[in-house]
N, C-alpha and C positions, 0 to 999 in steps of 0.2 A: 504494500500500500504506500503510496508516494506520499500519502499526507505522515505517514508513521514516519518514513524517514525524513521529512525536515523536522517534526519534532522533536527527532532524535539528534539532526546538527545542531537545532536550539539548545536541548539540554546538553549539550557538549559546551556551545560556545560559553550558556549559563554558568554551569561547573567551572569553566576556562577563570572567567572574570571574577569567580568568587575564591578560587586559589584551590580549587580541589580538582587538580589533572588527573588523578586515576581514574575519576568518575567521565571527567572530561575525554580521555581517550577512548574509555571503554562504551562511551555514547558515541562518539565518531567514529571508530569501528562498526556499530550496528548501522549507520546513518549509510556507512561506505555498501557495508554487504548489503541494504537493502537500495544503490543503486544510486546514492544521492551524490553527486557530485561535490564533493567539501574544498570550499577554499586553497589554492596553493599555498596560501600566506599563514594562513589558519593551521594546517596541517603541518608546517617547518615549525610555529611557535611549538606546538605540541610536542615536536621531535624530543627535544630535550626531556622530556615529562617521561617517555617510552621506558618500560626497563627491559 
């Protein structure tokens, strides 16, 4: 469902800007596998966050 996966980049970027990137990756993960196209920029900030 396309509407799931921007909810899913939202709750990624939300997570992002609140300081909690596990949450934040593991939402943009779901966002990717259900198809959603995430940010270049968005997805470099994250790199660092990755374990």
């Amino acid at each position: 469902d396309p509407v799931y996966a921007v909810a899913q980049a939202n709750l990624a970027a939300a997570y992002y800007f609140k300081g909690q990137y596990d949450l934040a990756v593991e939402h943009c993960d779901k966002a990717i596998g259900l198809g959603y196209s995430v940010n270049t920029e968005f997805l470099k900030a994250l790199k660092e966050h990755r374990k």
